[in-house]
Backbone as a chain_set.jsonl record, in Angstrom:
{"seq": "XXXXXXXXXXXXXXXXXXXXXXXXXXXXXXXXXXXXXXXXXXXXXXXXXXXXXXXXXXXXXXXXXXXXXXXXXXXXXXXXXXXXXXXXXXXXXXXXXXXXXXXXXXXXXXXXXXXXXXXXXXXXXXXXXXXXXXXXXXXXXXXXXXXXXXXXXXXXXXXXXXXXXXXXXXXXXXXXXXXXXXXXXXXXXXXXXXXXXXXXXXXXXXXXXXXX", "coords": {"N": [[9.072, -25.025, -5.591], [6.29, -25.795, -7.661], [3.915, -24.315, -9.549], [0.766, -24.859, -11.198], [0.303, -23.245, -14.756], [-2.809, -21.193, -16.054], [-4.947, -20.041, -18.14], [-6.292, -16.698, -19.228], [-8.901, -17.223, -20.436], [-9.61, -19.51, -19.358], [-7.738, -22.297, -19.668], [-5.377, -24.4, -19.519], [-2.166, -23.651, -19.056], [0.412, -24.897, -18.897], [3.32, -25.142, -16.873], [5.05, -23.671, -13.606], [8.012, -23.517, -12.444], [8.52, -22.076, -8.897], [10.683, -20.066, -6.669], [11.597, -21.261, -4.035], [12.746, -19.904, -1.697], [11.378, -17.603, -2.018], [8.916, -17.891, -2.339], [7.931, -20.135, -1.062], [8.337, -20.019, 1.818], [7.801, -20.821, 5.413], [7.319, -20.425, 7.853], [5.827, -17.534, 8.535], [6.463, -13.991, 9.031], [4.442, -12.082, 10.676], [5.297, -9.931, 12.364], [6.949, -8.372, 10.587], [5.827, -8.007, 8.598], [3.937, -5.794, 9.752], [5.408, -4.155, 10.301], [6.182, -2.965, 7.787], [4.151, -2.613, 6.371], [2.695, -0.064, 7.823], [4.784, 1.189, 7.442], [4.372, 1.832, 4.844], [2.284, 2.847, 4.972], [2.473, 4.931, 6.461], [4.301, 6.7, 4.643], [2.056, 7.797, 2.757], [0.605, 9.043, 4.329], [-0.729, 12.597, 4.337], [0.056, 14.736, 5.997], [-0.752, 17.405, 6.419], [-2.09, 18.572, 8.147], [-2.961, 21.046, 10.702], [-3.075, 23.51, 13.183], [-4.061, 26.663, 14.436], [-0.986, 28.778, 15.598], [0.397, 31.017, 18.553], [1.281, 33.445, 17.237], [-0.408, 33.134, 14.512], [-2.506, 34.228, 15.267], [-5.555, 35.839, 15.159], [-5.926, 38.083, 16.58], [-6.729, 40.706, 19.499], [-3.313, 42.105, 20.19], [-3.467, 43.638, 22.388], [-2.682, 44.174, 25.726], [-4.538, 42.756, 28.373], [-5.385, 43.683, 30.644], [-4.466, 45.766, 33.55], [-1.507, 44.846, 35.329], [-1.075, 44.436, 38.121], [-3.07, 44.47, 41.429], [-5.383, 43.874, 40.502], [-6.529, 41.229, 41.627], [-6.681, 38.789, 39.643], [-5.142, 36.247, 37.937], [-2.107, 37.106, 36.016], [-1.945, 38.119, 33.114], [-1.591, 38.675, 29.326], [-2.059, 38.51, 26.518], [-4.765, 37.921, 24.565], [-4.637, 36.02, 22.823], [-3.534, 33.362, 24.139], [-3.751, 29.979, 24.768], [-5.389, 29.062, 26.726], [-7.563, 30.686, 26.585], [-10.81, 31.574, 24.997], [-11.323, 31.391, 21.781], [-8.77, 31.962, 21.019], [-4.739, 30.895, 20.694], [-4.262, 27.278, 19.544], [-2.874, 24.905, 22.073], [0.302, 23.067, 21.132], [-0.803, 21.775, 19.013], [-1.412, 19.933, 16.389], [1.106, 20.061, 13.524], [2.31, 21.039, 10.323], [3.552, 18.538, 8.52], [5.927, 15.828, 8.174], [5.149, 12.198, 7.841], [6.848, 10.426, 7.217], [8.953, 7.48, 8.006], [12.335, 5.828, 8.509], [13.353, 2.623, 6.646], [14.889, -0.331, 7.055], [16.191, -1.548, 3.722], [16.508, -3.908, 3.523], [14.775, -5.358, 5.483], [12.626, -4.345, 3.893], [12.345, -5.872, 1.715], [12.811, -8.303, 2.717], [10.119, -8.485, 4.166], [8.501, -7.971, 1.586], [8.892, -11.044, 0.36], [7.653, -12.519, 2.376], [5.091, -11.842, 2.236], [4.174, -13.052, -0.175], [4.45, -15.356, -0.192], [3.296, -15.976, 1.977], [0.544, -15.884, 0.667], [0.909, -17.63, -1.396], [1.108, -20.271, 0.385], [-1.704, -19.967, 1.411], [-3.209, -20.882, -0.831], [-3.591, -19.066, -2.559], [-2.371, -17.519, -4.714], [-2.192, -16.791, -7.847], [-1.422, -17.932, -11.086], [-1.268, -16.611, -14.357], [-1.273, -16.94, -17.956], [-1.027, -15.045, -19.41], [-1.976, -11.738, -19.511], [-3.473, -10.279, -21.05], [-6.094, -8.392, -23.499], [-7.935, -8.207, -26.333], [-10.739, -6.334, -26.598], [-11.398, -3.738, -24.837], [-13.582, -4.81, -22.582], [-15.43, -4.396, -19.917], [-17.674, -6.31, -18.717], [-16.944, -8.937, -20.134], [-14.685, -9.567, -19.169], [-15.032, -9.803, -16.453], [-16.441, -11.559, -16.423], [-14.902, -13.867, -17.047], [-12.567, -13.71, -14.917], [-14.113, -14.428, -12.662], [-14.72, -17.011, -13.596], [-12.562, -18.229, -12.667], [-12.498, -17.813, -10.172], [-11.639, -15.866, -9.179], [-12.65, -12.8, -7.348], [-11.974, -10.491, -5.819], [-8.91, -9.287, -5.874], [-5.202, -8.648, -6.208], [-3.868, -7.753, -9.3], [-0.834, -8.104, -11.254], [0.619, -7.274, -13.631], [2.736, -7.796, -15.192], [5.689, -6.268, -16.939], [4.673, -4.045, -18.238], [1.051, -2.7, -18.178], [-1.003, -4.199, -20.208], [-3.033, -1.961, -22.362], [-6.279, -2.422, -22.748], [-6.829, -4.607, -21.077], [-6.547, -2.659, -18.499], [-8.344, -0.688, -18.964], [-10.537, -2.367, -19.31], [-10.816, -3.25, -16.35], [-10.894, -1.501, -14.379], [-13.165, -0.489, -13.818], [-13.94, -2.788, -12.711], [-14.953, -4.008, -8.881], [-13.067, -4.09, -6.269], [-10.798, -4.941, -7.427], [-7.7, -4.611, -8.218], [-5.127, -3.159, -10.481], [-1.505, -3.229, -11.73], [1.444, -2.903, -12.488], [4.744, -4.808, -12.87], [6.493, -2.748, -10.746], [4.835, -1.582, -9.106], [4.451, -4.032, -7.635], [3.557, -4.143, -3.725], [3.649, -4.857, -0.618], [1.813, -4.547, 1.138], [-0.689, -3.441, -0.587], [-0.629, -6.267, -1.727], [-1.251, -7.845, 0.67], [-4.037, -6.896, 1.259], [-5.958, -7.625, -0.281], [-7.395, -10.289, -1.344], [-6.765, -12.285, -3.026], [-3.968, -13.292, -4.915], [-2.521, -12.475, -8.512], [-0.176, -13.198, -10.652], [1.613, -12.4, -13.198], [3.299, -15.01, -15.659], [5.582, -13.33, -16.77], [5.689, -11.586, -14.973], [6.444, -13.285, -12.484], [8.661, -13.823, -12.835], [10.149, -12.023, -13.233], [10.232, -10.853, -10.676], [11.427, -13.349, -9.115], [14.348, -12.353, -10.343], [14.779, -9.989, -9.222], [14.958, -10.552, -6.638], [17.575, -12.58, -7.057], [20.185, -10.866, -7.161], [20.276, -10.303, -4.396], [20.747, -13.102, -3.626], [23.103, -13.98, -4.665], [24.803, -12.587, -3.384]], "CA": [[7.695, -25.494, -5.68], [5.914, -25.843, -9.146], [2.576, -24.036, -9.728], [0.244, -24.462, -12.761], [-0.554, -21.959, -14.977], [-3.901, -21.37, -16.606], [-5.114, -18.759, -18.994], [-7.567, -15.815, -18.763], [-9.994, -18.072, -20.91], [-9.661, -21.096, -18.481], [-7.236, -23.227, -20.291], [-3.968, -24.981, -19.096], [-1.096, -22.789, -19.861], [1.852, -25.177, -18.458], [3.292, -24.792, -15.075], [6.305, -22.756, -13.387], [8.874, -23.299, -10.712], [8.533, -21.113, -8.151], [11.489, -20.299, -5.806], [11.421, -21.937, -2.382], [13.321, -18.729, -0.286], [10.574, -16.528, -2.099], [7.272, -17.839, -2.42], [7.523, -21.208, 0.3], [8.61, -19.558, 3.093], [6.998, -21.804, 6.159], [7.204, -19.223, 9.199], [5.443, -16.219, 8.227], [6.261, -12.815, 10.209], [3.929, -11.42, 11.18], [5.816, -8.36, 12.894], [7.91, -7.905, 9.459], [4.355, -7.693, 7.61], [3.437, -4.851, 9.78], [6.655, -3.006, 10.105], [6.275, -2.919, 6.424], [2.595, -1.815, 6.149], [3.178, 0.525, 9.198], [5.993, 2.095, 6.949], [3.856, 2.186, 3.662], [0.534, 3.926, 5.216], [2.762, 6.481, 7.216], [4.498, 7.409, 3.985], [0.932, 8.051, 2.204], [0.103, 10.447, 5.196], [-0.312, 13.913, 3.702], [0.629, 15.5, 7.149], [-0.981, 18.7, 6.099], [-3.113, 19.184, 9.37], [-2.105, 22.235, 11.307], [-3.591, 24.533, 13.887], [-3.348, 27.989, 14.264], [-0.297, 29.156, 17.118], [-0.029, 32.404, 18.894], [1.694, 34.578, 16.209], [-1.01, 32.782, 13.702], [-4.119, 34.278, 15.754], [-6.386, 36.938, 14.811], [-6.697, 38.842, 18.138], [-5.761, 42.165, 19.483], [-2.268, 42.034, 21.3], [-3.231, 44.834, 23.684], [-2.598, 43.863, 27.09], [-5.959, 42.53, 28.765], [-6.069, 44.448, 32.171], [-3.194, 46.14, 33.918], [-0.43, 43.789, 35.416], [-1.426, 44.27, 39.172], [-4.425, 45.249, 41.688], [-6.741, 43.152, 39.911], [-6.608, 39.979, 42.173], [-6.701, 37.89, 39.03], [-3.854, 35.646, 37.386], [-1.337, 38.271, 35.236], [-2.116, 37.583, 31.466], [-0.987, 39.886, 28.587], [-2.551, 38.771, 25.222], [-5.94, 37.061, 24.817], [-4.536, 34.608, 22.185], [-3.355, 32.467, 24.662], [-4.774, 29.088, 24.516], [-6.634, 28.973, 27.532], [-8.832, 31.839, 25.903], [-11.675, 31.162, 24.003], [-10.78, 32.303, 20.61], [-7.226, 32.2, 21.333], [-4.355, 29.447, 20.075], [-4.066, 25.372, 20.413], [-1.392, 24.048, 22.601], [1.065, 21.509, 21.038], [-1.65, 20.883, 18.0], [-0.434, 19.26, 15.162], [1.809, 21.226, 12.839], [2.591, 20.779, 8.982], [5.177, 17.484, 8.565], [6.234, 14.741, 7.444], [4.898, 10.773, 8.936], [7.437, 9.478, 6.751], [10.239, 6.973, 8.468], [13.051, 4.853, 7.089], [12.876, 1.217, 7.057], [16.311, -0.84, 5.989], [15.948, -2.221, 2.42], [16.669, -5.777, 3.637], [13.411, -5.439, 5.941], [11.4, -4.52, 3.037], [12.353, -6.943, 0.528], [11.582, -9.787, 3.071], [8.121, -8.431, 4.433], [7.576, -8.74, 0.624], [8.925, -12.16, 0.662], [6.864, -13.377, 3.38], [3.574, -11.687, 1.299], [4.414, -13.565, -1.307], [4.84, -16.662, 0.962], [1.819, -15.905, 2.28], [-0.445, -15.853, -0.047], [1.328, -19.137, -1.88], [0.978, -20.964, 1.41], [-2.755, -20.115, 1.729], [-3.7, -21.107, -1.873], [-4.523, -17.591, -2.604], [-1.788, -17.217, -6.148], [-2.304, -17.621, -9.149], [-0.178, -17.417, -12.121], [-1.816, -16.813, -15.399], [0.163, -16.975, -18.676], [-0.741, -13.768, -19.915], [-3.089, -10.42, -19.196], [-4.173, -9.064, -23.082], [-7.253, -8.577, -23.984], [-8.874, -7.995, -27.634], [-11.254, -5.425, -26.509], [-11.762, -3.434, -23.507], [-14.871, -4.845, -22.469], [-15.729, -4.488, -18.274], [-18.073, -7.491, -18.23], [-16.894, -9.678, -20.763], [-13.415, -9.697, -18.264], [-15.16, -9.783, -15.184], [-17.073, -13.352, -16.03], [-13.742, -14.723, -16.921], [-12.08, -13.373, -13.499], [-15.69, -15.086, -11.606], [-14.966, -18.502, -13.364], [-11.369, -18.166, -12.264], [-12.873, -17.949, -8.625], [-11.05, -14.33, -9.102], [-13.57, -11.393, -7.301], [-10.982, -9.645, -5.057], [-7.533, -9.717, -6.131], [-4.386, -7.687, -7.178], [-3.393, -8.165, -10.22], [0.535, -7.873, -11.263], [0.13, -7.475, -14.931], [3.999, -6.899, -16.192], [6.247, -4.958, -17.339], [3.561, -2.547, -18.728], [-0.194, -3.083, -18.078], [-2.035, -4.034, -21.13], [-3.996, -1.267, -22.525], [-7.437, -3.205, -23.061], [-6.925, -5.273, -19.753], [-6.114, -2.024, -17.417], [-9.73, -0.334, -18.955], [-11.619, -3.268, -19.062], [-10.549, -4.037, -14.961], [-10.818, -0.299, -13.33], [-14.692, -0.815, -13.19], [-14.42, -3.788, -11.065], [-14.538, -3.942, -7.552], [-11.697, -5.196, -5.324], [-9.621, -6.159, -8.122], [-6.509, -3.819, -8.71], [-4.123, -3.827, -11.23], [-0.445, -3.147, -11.263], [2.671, -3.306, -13.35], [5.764, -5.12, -12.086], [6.919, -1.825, -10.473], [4.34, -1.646, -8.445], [4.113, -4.82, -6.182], [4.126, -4.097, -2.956], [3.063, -5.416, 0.787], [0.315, -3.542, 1.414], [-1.124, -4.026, -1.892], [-0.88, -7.837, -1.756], [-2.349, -8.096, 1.741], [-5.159, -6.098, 1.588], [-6.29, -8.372, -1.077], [-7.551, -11.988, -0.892], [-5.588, -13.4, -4.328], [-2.629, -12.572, -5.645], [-2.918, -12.779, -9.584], [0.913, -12.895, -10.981], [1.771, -13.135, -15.111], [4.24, -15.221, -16.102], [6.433, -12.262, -16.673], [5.565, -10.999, -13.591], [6.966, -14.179, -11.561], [10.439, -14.076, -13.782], [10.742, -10.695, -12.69], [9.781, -11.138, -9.125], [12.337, -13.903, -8.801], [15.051, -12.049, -11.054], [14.411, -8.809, -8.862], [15.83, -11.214, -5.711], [18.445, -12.874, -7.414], [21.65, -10.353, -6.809], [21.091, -10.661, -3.016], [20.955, -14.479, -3.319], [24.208, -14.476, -5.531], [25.62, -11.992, -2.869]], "C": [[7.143, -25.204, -7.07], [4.325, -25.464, -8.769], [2.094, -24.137, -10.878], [-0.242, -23.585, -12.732], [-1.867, -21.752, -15.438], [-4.025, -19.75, -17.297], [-6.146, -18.143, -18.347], [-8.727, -16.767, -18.975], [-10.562, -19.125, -19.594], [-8.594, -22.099, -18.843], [-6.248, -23.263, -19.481], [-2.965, -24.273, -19.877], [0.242, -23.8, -19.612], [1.908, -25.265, -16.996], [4.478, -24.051, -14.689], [6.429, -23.104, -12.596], [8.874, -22.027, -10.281], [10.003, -20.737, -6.967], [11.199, -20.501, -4.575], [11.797, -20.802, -1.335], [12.426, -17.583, -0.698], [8.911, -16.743, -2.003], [7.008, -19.258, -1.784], [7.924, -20.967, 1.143], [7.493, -20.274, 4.12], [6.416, -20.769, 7.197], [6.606, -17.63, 8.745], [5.548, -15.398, 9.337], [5.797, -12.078, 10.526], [3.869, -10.361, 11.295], [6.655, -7.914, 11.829], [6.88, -7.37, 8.65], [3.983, -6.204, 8.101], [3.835, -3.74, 9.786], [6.481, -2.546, 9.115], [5.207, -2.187, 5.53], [2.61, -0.341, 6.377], [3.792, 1.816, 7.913], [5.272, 2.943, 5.449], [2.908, 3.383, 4.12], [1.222, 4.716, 6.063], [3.125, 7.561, 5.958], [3.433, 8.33, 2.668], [0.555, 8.978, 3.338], [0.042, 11.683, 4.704], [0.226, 14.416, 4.523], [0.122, 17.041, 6.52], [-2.194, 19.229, 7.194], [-2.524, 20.007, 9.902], [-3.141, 22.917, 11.583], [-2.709, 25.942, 13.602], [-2.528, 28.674, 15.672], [-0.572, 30.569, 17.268], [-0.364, 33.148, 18.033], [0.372, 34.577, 14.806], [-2.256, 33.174, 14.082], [-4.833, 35.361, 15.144], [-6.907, 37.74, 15.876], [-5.887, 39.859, 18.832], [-4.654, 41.838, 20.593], [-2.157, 43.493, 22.231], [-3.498, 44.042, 25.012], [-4.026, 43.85, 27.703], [-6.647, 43.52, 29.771], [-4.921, 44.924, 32.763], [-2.869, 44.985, 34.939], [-1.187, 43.723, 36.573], [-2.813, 45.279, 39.931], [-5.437, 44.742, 41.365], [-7.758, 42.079, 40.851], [-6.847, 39.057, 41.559], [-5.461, 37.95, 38.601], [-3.552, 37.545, 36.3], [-1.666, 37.577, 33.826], [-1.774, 39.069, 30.159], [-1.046, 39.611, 27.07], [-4.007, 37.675, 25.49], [-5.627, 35.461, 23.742], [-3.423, 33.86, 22.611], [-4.342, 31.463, 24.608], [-5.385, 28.567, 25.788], [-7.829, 30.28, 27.971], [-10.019, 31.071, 25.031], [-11.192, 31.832, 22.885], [-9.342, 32.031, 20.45], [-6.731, 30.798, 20.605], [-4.295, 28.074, 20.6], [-2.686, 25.156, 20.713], [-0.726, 23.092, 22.178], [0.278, 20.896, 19.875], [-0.455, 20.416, 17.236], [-0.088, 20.548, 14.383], [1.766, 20.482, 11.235], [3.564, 19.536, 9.202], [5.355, 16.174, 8.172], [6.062, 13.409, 7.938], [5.882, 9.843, 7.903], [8.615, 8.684, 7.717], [11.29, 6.513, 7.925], [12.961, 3.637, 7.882], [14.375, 0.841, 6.02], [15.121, -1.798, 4.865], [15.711, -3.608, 2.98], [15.536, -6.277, 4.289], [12.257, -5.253, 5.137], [11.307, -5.431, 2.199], [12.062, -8.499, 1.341], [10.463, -9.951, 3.788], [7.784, -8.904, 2.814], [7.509, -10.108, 0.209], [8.044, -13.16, 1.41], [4.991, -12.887, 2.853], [3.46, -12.414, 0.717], [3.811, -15.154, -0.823], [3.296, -17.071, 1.378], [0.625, -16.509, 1.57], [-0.166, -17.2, -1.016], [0.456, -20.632, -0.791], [-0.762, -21.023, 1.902], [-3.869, -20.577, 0.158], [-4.529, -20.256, -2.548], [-3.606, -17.175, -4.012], [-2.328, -18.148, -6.809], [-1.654, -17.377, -10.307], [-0.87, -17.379, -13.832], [-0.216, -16.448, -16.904], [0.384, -15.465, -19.242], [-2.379, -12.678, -19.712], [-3.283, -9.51, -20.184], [-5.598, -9.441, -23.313], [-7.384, -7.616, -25.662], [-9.505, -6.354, -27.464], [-11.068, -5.067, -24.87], [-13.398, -3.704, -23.289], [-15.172, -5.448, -20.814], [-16.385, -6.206, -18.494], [-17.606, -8.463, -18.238], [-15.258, -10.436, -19.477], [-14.053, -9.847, -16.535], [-16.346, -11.304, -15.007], [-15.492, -14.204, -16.451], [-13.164, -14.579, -15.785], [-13.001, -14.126, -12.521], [-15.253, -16.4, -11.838], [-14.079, -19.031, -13.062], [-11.437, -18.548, -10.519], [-12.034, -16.248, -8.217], [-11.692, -12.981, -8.856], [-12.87, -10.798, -6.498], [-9.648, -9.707, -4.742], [-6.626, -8.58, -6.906], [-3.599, -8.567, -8.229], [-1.96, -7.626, -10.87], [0.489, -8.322, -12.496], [1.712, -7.937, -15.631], [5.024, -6.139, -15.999], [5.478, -3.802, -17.396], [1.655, -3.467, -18.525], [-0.849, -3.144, -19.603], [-3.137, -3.204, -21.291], [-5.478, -1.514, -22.524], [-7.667, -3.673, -21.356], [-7.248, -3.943, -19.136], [-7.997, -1.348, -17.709], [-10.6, -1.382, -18.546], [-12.132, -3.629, -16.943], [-10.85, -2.51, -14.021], [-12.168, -0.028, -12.854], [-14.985, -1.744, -12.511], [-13.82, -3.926, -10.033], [-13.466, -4.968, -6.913], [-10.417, -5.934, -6.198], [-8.622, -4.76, -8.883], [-5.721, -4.458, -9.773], [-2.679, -2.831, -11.607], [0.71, -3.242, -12.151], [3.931, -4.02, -12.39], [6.132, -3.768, -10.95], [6.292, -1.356, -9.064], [3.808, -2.711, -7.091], [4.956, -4.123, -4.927], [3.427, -4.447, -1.43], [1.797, -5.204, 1.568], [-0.874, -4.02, 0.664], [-1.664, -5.796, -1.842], [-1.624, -8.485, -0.744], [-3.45, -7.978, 2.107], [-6.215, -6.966, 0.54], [-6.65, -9.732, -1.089], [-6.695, -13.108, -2.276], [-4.751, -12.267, -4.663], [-2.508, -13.274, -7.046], [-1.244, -12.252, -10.047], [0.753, -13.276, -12.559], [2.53, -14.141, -14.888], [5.543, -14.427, -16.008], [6.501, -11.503, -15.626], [6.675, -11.785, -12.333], [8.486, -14.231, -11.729], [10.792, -12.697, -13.252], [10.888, -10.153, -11.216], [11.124, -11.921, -8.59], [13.67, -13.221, -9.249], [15.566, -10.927, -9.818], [15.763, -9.409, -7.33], [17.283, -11.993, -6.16], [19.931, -12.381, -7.122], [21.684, -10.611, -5.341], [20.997, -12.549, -2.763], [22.323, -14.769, -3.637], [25.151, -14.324, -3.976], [25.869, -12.654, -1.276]], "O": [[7.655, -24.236, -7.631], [3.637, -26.079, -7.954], [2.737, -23.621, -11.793], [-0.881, -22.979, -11.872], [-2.383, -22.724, -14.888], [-3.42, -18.709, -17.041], [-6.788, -18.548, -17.378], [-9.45, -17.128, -18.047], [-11.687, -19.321, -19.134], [-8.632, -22.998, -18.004], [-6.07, -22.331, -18.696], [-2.903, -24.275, -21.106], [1.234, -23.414, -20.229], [1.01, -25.4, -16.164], [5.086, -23.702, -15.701], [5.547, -23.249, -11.75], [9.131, -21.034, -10.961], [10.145, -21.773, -6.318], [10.401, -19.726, -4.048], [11.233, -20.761, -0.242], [12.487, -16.57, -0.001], [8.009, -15.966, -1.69], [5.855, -19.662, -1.93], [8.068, -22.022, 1.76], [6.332, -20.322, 3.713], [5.241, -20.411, 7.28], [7.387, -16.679, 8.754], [5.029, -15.675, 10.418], [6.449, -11.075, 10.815], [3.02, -9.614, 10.809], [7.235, -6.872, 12.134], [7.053, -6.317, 8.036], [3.73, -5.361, 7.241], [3.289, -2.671, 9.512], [6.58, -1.324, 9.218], [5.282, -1.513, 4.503], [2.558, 0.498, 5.477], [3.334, 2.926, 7.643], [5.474, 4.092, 5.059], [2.856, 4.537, 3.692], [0.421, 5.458, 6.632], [2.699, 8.715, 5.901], [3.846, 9.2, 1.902], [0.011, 9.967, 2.845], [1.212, 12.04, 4.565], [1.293, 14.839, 4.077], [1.058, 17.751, 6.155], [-3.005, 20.131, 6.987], [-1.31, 19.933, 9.717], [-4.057, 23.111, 10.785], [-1.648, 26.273, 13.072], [-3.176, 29.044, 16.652], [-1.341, 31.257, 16.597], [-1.484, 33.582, 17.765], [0.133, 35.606, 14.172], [-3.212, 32.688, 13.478], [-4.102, 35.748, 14.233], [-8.092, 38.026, 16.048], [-4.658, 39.915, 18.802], [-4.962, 41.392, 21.699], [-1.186, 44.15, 22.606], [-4.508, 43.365, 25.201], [-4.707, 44.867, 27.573], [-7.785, 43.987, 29.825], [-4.009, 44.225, 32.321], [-3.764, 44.253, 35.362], [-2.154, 42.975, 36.426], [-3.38, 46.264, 39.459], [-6.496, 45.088, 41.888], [-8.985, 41.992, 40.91], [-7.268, 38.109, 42.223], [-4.706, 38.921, 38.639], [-4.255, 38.523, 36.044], [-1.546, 36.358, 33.707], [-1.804, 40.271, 30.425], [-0.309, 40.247, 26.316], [-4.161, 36.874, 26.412], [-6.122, 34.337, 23.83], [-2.469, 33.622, 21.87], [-5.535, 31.723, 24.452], [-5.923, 27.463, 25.706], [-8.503, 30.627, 28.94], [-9.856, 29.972, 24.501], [-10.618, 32.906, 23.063], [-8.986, 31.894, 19.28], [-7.444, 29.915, 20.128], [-4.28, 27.755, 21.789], [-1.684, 25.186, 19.997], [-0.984, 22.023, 22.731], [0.482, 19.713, 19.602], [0.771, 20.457, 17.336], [-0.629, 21.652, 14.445], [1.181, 19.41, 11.084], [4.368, 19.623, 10.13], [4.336, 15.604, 7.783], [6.995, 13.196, 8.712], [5.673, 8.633, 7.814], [9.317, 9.527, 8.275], [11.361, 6.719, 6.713], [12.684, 3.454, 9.067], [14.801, 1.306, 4.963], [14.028, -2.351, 4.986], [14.684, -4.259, 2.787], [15.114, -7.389, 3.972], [11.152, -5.732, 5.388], [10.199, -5.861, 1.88], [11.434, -9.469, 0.917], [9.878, -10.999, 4.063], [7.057, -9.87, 2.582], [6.456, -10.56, -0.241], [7.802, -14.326, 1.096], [3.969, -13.524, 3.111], [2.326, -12.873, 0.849], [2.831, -15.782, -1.223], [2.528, -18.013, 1.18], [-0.067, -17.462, 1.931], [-1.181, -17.802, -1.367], [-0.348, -21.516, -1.087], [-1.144, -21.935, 2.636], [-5.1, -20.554, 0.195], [-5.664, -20.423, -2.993], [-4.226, -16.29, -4.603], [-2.711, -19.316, -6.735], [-1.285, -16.205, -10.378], [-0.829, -18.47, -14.4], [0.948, -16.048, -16.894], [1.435, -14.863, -19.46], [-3.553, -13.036, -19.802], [-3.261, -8.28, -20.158], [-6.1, -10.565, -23.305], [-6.897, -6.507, -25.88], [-8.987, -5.371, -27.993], [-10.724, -5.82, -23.959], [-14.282, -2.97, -23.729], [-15.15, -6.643, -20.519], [-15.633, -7.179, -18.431], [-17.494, -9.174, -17.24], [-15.059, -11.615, -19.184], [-13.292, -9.991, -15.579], [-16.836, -11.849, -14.018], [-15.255, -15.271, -15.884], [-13.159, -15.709, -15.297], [-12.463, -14.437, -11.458], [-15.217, -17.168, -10.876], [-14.155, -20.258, -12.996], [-10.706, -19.28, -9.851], [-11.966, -15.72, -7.107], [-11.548, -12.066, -9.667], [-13.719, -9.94, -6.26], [-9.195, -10.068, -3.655], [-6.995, -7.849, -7.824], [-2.97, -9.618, -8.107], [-2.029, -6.406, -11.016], [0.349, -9.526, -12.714], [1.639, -8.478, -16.734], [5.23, -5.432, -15.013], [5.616, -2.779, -16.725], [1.362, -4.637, -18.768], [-1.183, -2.079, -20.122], [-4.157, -3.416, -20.635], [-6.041, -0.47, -22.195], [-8.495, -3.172, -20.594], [-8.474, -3.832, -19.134], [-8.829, -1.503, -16.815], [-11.321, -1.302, -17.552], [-13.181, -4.022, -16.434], [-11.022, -2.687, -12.815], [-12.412, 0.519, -11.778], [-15.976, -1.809, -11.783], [-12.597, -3.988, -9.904], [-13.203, -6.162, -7.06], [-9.591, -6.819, -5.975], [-8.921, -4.138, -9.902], [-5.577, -5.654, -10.025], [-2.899, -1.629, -11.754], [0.546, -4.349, -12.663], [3.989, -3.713, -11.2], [5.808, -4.261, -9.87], [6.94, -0.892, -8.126], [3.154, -2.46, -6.079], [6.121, -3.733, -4.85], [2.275, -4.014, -1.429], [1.114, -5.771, 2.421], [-1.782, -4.746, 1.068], [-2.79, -6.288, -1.912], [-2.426, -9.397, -0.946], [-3.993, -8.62, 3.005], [-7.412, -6.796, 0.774], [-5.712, -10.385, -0.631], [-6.262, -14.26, -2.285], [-4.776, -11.036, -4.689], [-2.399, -14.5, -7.035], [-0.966, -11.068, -9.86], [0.028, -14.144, -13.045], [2.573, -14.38, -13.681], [6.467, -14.79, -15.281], [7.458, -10.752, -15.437], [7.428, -11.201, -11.553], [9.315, -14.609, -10.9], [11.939, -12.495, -12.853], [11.558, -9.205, -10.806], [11.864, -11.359, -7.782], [14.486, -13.496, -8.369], [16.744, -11.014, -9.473], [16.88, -8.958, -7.076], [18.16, -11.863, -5.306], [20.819, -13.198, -6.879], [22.72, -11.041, -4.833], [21.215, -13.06, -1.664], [22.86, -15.7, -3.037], [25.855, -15.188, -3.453], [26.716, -12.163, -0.529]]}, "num_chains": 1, "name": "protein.A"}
């Protein structure tokens, strides 16, 4: 499929083939999208919640009341957790929400992002992401006449120094080096803003398992 390009300015940059098994995919999956999400936002979990267990309590381990004679239940420290004061049953502990996910499942959730966002007339391919100065506004009425107010942007190889300042003061619009696309990212987003160099590297990136 062939997309035109256009510049930051506005201008006609040309146009680019796009590959058909990466960015026209017809059937979008849905359940591959979320597996994929799913997998991202577990591995961003800090997992650093944690109660405090028995051994972790602050409470005197002298025996409550002698064993028998009482006519109440037998108990023999107070930081048991059906004490007040005492520890939580089964809380959460320190650990890890990471899973694994096969490679071949991630590379075509991002496929079908890609797809996605092609298929809903939501890319766009500009020829290049440099700016002159870092100047917030001056970049954020060119991005407006673009129709560009909430979008990740996939700068590169390397993010242009000028661009990456000028863009971190406006809302909803990320920005990214090649390195960084990823499923999450692209979804959460209403455009997908690719370079040139971005798209060559995107397709390039798929290439060995097409050969293979």
């Amino acid at each position: 499929m062939k997309l035109d390009v256009i510049k930051l300015d506005g201008g006609k940059g040309g146009s680019i083939e796009l590959a058909d098994d990466i960015f026209g995919i017809e059937e979008i999956r849905g359940d591959i999208l979320q597996r994929v999400v799913t997998w991202q936002l577990a591995k961003r979990r800090a997992g650093t919640h944690k109660i405090q267990v028995r051994n972790e309590v602050s409470r005197t381990s002298k025996k409550m009341y002698k064993q028998k004679g009482t006519g109440g239940a037998r108990h023999g420290s107070r930081r048991a957790a059906q004490f007040v004061g005492g520890a939580k049953a089964h809380g959460p502990v320190v650990r890890s929400h990471a899973f694994d996910l096969p490679k071949k499942v991630r590379a075509l959730a991002l496929k079908h992002a890609l797809s996605a966002k092609a298929k809903d007339g939501a890319l766009v391919v500009l020829d290049s992401v440099s700016l002159k100065d870092a100047k917030t506004a001056a970049l954020r009425d060119q991005l407006g006449k673009l129709g560009v107010t909430n979008a990740l942007v996939i700068a590169g190889a390397e993010v242009d120094g000028n661009f990456k300042l000028a863009a971190r003061n406006i809302p909803n619009v990320d920005v990214l080096p090649n390195a960084g696309l990823n499923v999450y990212d692209v979804l959460r987003r209403k455009t997908l803003v690719l370079t040139k160099d971005a798209v060559d590297a995107i397709q390039a990136r798929f290439q060995p398992e097409e050969a293979a």
